[in-house]
C-alpha positions as CSV (number, residue, x, y, z in Angstrom):
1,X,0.0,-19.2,-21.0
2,X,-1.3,-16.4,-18.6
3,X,0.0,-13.2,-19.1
4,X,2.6,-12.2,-16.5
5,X,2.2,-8.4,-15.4
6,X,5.7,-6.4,-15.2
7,X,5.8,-5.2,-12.0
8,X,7.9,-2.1,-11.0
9,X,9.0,-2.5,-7.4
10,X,10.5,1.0,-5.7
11,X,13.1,0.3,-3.4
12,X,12.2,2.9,-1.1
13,X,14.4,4.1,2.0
14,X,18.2,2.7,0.9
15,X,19.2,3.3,5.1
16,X,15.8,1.1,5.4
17,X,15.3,-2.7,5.1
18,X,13.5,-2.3,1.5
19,X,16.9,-3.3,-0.2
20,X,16.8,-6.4,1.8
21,X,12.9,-7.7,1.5
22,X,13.4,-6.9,-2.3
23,X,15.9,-9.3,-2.6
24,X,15.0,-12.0,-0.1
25,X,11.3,-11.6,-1.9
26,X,13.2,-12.0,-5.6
27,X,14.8,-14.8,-4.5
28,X,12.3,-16.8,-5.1
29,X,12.0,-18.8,-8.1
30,X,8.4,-19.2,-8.0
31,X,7.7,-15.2,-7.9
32,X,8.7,-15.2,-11.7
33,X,6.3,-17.4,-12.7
34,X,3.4,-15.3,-11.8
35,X,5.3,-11.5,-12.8
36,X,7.8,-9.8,-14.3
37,X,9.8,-8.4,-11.6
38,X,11.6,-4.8,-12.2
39,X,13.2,-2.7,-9.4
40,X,13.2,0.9,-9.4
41,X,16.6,2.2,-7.5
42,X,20.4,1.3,-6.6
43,X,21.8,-1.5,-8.4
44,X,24.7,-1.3,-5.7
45,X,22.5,-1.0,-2.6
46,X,20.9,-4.2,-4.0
47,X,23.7,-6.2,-4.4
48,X,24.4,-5.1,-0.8
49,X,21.5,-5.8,0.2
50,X,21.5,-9.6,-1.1
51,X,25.0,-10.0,0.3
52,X,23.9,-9.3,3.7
53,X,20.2,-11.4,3.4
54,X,22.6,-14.2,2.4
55,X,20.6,-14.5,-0.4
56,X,22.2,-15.6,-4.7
57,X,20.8,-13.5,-7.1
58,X,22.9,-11.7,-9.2
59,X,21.3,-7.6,-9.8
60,X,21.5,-6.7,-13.4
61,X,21.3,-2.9,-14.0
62,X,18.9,-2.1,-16.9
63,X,18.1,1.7,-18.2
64,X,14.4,0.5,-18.9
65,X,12.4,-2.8,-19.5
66,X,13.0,-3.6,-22.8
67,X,17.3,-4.4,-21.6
68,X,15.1,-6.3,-18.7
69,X,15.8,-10.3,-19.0
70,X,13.0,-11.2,-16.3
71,X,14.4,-14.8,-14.8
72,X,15.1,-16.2,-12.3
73,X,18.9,-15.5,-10.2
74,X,18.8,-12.0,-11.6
75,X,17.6,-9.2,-10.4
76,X,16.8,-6.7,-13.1
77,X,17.1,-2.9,-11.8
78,X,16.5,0.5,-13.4
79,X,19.7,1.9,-11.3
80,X,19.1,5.7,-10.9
81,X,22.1,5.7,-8.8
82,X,21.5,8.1,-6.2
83,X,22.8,6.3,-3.2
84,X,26.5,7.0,-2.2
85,X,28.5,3.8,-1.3
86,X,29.3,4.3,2.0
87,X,25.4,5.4,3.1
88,X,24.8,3.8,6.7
89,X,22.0,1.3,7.0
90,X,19.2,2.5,9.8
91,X,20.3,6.1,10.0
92,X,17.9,9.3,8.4
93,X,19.3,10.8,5.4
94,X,17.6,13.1,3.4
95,X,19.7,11.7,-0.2
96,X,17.9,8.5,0.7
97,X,14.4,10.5,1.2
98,X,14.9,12.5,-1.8
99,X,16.0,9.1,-4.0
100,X,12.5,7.0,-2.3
101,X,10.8,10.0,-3.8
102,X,12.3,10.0,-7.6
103,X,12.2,6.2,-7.3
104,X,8.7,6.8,-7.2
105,X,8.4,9.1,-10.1
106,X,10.2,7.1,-12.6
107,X,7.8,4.4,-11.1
108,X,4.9,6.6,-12.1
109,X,6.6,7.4,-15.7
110,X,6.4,3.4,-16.4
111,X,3.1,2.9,-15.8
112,X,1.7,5.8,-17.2
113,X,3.7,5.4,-20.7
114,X,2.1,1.5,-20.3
115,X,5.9,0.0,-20.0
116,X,4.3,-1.6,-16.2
117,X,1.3,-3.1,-15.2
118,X,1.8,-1.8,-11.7
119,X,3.7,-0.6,-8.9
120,X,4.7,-2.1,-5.6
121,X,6.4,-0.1,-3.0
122,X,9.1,-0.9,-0.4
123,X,8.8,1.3,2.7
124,X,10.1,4.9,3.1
125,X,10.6,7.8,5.8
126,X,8.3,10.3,6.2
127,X,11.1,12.4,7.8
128,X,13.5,11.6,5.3
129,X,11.6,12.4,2.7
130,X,10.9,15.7,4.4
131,X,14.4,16.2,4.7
132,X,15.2,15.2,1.0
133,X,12.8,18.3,0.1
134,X,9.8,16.5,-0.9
135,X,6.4,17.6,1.3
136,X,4.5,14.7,1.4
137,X,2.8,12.5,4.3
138,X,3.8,9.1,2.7
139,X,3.2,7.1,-0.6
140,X,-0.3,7.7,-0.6
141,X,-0.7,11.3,-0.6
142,X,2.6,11.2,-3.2
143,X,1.5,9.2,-5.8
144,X,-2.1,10.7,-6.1
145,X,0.1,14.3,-6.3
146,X,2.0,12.2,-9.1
147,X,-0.7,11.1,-11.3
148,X,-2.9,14.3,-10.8
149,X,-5.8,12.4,-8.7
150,X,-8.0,14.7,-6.7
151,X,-8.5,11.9,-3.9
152,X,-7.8,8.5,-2.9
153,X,-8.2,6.2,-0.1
154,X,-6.1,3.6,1.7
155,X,-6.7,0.0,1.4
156,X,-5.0,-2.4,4.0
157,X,-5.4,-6.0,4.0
158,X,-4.2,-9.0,6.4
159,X,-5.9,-12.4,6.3
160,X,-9.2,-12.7,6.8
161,X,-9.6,-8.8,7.1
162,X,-9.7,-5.7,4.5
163,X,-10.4,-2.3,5.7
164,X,-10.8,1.0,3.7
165,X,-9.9,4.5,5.0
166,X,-12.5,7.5,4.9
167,X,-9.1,9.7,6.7
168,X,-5.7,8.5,7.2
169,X,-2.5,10.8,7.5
170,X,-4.0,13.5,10.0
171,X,-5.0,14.7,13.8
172,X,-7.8,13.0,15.2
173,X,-9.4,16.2,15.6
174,X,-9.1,16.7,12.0
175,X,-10.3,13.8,10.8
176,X,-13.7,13.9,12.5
177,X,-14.2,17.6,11.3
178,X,-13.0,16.0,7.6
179,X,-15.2,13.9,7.7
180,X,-18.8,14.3,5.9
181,X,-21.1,12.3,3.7
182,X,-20.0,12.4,0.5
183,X,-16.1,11.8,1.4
184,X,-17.8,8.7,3.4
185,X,-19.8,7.9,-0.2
186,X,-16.9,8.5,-2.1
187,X,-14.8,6.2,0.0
188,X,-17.4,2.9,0.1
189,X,-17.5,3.2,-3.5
190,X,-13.8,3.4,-4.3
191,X,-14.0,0.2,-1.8
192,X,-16.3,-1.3,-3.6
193,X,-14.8,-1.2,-6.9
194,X,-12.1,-2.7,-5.8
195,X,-13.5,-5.6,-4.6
196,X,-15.4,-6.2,-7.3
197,X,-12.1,-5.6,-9.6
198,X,-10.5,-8.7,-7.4
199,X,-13.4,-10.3,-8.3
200,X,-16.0,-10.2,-5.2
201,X,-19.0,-9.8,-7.5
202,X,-21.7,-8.7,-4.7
203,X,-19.1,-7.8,-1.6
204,X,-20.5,-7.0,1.9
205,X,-19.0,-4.0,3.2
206,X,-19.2,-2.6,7.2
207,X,-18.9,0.7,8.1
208,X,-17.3,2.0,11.2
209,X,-19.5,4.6,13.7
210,X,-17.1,7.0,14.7
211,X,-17.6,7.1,18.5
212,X,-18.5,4.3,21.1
213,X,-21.2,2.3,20.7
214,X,-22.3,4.0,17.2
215,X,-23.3,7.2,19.5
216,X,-25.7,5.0,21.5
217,X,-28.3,6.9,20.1
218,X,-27.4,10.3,21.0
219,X,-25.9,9.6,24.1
220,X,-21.6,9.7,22.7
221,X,-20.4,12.4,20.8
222,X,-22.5,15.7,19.2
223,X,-24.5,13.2,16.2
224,X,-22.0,12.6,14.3
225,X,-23.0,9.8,13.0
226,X,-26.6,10.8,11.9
227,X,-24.7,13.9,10.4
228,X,-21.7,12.1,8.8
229,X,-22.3,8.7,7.9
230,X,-25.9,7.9,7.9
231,X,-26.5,9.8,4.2
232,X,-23.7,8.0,2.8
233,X,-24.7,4.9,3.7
234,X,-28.7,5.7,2.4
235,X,-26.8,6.6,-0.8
236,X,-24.6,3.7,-1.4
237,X,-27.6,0.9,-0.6
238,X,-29.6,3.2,-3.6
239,X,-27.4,1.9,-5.6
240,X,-27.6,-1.6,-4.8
241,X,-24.6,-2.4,-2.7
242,X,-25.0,-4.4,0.5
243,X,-23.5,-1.6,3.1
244,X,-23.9,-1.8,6.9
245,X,-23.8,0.7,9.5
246,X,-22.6,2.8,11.2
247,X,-21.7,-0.4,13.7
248,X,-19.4,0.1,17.1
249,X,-16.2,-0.5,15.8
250,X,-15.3,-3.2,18.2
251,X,-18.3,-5.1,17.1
252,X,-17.7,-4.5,13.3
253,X,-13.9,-5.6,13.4
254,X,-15.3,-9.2,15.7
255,X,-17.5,-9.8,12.5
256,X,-15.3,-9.2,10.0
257,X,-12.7,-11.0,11.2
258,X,-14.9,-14.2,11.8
259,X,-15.6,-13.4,7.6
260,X,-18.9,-11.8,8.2
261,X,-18.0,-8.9,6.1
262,X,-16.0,-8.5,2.9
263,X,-14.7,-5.0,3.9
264,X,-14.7,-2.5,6.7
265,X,-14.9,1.5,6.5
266,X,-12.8,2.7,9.1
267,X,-13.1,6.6,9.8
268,X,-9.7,7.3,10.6
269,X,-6.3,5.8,11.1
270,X,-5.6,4.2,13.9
271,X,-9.0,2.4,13.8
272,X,-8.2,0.8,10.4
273,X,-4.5,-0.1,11.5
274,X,-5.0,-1.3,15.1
275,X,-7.1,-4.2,14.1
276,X,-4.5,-5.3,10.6
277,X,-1.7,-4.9,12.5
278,X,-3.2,-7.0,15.5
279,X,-3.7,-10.0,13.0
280,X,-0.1,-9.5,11.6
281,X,2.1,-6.7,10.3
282,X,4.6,-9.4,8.8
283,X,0.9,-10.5,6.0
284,X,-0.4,-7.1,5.9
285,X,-1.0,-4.9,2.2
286,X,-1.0,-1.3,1.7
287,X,-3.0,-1.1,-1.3
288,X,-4.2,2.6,-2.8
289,X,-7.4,2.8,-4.2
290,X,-8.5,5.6,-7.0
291,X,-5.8,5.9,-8.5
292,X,-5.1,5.4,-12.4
293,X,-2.1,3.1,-11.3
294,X,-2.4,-0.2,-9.6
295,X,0.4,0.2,-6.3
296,X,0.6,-2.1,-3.6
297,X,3.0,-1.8,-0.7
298,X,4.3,-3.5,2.5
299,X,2.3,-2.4,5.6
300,X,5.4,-1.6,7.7
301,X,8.2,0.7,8.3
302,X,11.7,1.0,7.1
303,X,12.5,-0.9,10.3
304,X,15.9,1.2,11.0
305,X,16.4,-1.1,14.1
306,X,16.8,-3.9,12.3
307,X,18.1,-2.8,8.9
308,X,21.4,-4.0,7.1
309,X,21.3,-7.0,9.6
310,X,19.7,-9.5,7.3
311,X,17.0,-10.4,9.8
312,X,13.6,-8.7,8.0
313,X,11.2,-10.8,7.0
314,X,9.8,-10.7,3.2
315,X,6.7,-11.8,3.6
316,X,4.5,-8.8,3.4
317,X,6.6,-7.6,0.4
318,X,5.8,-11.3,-1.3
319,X,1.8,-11.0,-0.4
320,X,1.9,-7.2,-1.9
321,X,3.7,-8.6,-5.0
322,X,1.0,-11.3,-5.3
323,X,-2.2,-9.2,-5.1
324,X,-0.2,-6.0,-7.6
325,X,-0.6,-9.3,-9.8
326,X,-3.8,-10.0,-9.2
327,X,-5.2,-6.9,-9.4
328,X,-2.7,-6.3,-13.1
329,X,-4.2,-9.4,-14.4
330,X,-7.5,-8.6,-13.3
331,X,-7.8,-4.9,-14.5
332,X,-10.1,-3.7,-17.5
333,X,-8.6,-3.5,-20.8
């Protein structure tokens, strides 16, 4: 029988729809087959939650794994109970912020003392989580702080596309004066690993120029390329990998998304995200890479608009549940 990874699932934002996609996603009978499913976070939000998703399962409120029954029309939750009863759904509040945060940590604790196999997040607020007292961009930036990792990237995947981040949560002006060859270097290789974890033995990887047209030889930008890029690259095919660039990044993201490449090195945010989000935010997997954890997450927002309506749809929560698994079952002993 294959091994079936326990997965902790944060609930995120309680004024945020992660309550709901949690249970919509658990209500699924076939889920449990492939994981153990444990939530990190309000045992009463969830039961809320499920009530207004229209969805069965019960929530059964656990104080670790081992009280955990793992089946089907139970949810089993480690219920920090943090979230006051009459909280408003799509509204800031820094006690939900602070309570995404510590849903975090305990997430962290699990892992790290081998009780989970991984971690898969529900979205949370960056301003709430300001607000709540906790300094952090997002989960990325949080959960390397959390497991004492000097650097990771961000991973996001849609179908048919993956795209690695040499700079994510910063000015533009920033990132181009972050960037430099041995973050670019550092970055294709945390990509690569990856890859080759999920089982892409020889993966082809693309790697974004940062201004129009690569620098059309001078004629865009101040070099940046030459200067930035160019030596990782020279340093990454020493070693054997099949890497590509710097390639206009309108030209790169065509290719790869006809399956030309098995991964694309974007520079900076929005040149990563445009192109995932384009091909469907509802598919779309926040995956951090370097850390000593495996964590997945949904690639959107805590959708305030919508949330405590019932309306969300699970389906990025389901594909980041699937690939936490196959990335678990996959890892190195």
């Amino acid at each position: 029988m294959r091994y079936r990874p326990l997965i902790a699932i944060t609930m995120g934002d309680a004024a945020g729809v992660g309550p709901e996609i949690i249970m919509k996603s658990l209500a699924q009978a076939s889920l449990y087959d492939t994981c153990r499913p444990l939530v990190i976070g309000d045992a009463a939000r969830l039961r809320q939650a499920g009530r207004i998703a229209g969805v069965t399962p019960s929530v059964n409120a656990v104080a670790g794994p081992a009280q955990a029954a793992f089946r089907h029309g139970s949810v089993d939750c480690i219920d920090l109970g943090l979230i006051p009863a009459d909280l408003p759904f799509g509204r800031l509040s820094p006690v939900a912020g602070d309570a995404a945060y510590r849903y975090i940590a305990k997430a962290v604790d699990l892992v790290q003392a081998q009780q989970a196999d991984a971690i898969c997040t529900a979205p949370l607020n960056k301003e709430a989580l300001h607000a709540g007292g906790h300094k952090f961009p997002g989960h990325t930036e949080m959960l390397a702080h959390l497991t004492g990792t000097p650097e990771v990237s961000m991973m996001l995947t849609a179908p048919g596309l993956r795209v690695i981040h040499v700079t994510t949560h910063i000015g533009l002006l920033d990132a181009i004066a972050r960037i430099e060859p041995g973050l670019v270097e550092r970055t294709i290789a945390r990509g690569h690993a990856t890859l080759v974890q999920a089982g892409i033995a020889d993966p082809l990887i693309g790697v974004c120029a940062i201004n129009p047209h690569a620098g059309e030889n001078g004629l865009f930008g101040h070099g940046e390329e030459a200067a930035k890029i160019v030596p990782a690259i020279a340093a990454c095919r020493a070693r054997g990998w099949r890497v590509e660039g710097p390639l206009p990044a309108d030209t790169l993201f065509f290719r790869a998304g006809r399956g030309d490449f098995d991964l694309v090195v974007a520079m900076y945010h929005d040149q990563g995200h445009g192109p995932i989000k384009v091909l469907g935010i509802e598919a779309g997997v926040n995956i951090t890479v370097g850390l000593p954890v495996i964590r997945t997450s949904v690639d959107h927002g805590t959708a305030f608009d919508i949330a405590g309506q019932g309306s969300v749809d699970e389906r990025s929560m389901l594909e980041a549940l699937r690939q936490a698994v196959e990335l678990a079952t996959r890892r190195p002993s």
